[in-house]
C-alpha positions, -999 to 999 in steps of 0.1 A, spaced: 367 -417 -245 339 -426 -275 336 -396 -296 316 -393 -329 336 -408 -359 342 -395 -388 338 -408 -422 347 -397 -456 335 -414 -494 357 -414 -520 343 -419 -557 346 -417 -594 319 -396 -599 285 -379 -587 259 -387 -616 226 -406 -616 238 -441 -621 235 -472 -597 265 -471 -581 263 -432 -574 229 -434 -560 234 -463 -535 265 -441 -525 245 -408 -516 217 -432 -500 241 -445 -477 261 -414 -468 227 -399 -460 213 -425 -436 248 -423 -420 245 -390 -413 211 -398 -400 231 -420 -376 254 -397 -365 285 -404 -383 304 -374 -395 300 -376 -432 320 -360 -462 321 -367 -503 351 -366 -529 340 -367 -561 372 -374 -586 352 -353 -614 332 -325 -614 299 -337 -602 269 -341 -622 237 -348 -599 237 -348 -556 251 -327 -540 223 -301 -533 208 -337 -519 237 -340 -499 246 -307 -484 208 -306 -477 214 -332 -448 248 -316 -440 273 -337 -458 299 -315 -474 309 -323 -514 338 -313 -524 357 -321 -561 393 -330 -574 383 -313 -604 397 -346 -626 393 -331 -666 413 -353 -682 426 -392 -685 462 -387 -687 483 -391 -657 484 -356 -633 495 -360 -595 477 -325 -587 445 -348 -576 467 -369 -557 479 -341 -542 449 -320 -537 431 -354 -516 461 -360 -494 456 -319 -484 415 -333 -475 426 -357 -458 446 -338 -435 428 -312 -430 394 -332 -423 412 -365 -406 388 -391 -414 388 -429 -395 374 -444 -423 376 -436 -459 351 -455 -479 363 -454 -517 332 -467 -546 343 -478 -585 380 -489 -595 397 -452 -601 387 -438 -567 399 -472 -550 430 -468 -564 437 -432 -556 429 -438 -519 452 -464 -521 479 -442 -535 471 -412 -515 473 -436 -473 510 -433 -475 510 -397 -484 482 -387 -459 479 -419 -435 442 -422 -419 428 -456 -400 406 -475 -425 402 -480 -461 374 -496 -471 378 -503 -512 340 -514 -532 338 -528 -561 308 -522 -575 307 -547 -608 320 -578 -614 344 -567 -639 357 -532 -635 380 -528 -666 404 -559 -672 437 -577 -667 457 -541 -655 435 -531 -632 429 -564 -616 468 -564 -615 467 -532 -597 437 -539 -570 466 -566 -562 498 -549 -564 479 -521 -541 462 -545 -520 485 -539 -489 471 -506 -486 439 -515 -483 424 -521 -452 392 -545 -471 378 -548 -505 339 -551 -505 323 -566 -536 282 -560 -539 277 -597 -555 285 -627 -548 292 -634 -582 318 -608 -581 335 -615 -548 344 -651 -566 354 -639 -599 379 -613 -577 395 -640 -557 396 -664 -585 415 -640 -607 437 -627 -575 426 -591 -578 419 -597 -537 427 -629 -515 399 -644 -503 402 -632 -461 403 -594 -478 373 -595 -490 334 -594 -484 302 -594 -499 276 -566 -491 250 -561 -514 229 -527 -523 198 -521 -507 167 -504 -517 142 -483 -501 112 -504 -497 91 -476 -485 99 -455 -518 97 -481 -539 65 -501 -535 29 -511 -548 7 -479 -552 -19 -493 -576 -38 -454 -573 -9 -439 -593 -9 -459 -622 -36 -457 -641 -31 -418 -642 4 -419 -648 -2 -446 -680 -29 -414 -691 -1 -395 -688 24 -414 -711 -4 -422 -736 7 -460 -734 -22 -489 -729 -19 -522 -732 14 -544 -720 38 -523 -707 76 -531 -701 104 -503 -687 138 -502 -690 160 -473 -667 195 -471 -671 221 -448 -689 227 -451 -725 260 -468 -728 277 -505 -740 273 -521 -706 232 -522 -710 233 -539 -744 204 -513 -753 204 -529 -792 200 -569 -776 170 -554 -760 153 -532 -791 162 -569 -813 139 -587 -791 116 -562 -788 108 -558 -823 103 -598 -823 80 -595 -793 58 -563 -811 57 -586 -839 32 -612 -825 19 -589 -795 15 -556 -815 0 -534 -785 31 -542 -763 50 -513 -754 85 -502 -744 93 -470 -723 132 -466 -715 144 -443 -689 176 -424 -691 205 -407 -710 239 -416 -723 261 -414 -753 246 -446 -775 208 -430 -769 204 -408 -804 215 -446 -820 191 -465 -801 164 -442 -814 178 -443 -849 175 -479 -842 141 -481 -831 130 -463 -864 149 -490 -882 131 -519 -866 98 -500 -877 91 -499 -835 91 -465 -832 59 -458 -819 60 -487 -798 93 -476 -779 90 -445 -759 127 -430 -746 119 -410 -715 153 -395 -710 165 -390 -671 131 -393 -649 128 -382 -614 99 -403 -609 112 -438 -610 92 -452 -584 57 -439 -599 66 -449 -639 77 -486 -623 41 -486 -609 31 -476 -643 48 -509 -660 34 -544 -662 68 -562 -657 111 -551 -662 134 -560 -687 172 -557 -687 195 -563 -716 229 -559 -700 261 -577 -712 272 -574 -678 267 -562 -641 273 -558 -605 243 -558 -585 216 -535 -606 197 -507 -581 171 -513 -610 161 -546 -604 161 -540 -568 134 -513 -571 116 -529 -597 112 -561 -573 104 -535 -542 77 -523 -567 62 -559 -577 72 -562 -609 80 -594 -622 118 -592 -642 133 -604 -675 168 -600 -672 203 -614 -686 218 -637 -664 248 -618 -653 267 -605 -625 246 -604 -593 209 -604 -612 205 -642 -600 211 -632 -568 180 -608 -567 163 -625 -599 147 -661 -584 141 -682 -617 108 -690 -627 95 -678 -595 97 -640 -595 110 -637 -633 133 -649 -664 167 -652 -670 184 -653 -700 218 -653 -717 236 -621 -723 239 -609 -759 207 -634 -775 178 -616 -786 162 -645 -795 164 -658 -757 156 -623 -747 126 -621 -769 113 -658 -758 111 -648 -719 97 -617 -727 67 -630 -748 68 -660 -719 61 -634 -692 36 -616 -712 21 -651 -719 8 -659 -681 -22 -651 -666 -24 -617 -648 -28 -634 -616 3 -652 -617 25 -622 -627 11 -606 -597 20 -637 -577 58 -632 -593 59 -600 -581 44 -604 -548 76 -627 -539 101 -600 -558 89 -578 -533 89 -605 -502 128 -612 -519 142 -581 -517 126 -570 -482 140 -602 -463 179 -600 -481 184 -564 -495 162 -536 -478 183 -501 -477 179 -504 -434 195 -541 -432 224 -531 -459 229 -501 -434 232 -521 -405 257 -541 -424 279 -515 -431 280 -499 -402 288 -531 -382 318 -533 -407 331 -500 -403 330 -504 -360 344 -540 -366 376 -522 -385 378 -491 -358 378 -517 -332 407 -533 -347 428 -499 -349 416 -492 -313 390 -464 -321 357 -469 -301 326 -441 -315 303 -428 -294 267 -445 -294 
């Protein structure tokens, strides 16, 4: 007889980054769809879970505090597993795929689902591991197709293991609301060209290949401003940074924001510096937004990114290259970077809206019960 399934997320960490977020906006519209949702975070969580136990989804924590090898997290998921008997665990980032790998034998449940979520999640040994562990996995997503190549080409997954679903955005959150923006730019204090950044603080973003070519840019387009939105280790050198490129008052660092869609609305266009990537929520919801993009040409940005048509790309690492497209963008009549974003938007609602990515995953999941013999109730 159908009965409601049950579904359980595995991952690294509860924090405000990309792959975090599209977790918790998926478990919650799952819920919404009557799926039996649960969350294991491998470390203490930082951010979500009073969203998530809100709608009903339980949290819980294998209280991970340190790097070196402990089987007490091993042990402490297999007693989850048992005692809330999932059909489906959906693990997110390379240490929770591997532990819910490790833990099937110990605590056997129907379907693993493994996601990669960048198109390089740590090197040689742990591509030689997503192999040597493979068996245990039911399917390994990737959320690029720019990754799902580079993962079969350097054997991490064989090719019939593995699929491609990209991150969706909310396109009613994130959207056009020309109203707010002229009182939230009051609020900031910043006039003329405006250009936001969002994202945490650390190697991956490249933050100093994006102050370079902003400095460049401020020096022929002096009124041009910079607002950067987040946290992270590398952010107290970025600033130091800033002051050295005599940008200072030019560059405005936010810290974490809540109001992401609103300052987006706020910006004239988006910039990203990173030296690599999966598939950026950022770009997503600057596209939902309208914003035409400068970005580095890496992991899955192409794929949201359409050249020339609704933004730049550029190589990683070149702040010359970086600086070019930006003063480029800045360059064009109003009217055609409002055309640019105009077909972001169009972009991101046909291919990657947060209700068709839905609809993809939950085919998948009733496409893997199916094959175990598990039928859930409509």
């Amino acid at each position: 007889m159908p009965r409601k399934s049950s579904l359980l997320f595995l991952t690294t960490g509860l924090a405000y980054g990309g792959a975090e977020t599209q977790l918790v906006r998926l478990a919650t519209r799952l819920k919404s769809r009557d799926w039996e949702v649960s969350v294991v975070s491998l470390i203490p969580p930082k951010a979500y879970v009073e969203d998530l136990e809100a709608v009903g989804i339980p949290v819980f924590s294998l209280n991970i505090q340190r790097k070196l090898p402990d089987p007490c997290p091993v042990l402490r998921f297999a007693r989850i597993i048992r005692k809330w008997r999932p059909d489906i665990v959906h693990s997110h980032m390379v240490h929770a795929n591997l532990l819910a790998r490790i833990v099937r034998p110990l605590a056997p449940f129907p379907v693993l689902i493994c996601s990669a979520r960048n198109i390089d999640e740590g090197g040689r040994l742990r591509e030689f591991l997503y192999r040597l562990t493979d068996p245990l996995c039911d399917l390994t997503t990737q959320v690029s197709q720019a990754g799902l190549e580079r993962y079969v080409r350097v054997g991490a997954v064989p090719r019939h293991k593995i699929r491609y679903i990209p991150n969706g955005v909310d396109i009613e959150r994130f959207k056009p609301n020309p109203e707010g923006r002229l009182k939230l730019r009051r609020e900031l204090g910043v006039n003329g060209f405006v250009w936001l950044a969002v994202g945490r603080f650390d190697p991956q973003k490249d933050y100093p290949n994006m102050l370079q070519a902003f400095a460049r840019v401020v020096h022929n387009n002096p009124n041009a401003m910079l607002l950067i939105a987040g946290d992270g280790p590398l952010r107290k050198d970025m600033e130091i940074m800033a002051q050295e490129f005599d940008i200072k008052e030019r560059v405005k660092f936010l810290g974490i924001r809540r109001d992401i869609p609103q300052l987006m609305n706020a910006a004239d266009a988006y910039v990203m510096s990173s030296s690599w990537e999966g598939m950026p929520n950022v770009l997503l919801e600057a596209s939902a937004t309208g914003l035409p993009i400068v970005a580095t040409d890496v992991g899955g940005n192409r794929e949201i990114v359409l050249e020339g048509e609704t933004g730049f790309l550029v190589p990683p690492r070149n702040p010359e290259a970086l600086a070019v497209a930006m003063a480029r963008l800045m360059d064009l009549p109003e009217g055609k970077r409002l055309e640019m974003g105009r077909k972001a938007r169009e972009h991101v609602t046909e291919h990657f809206s947060l209700e068709k990515v839905v609809d993809l995953w939950e085919a998948l999941y009733e496409e893997l019960l199916q094959r175990k013999g598990i039928q859930r109730s409509l």
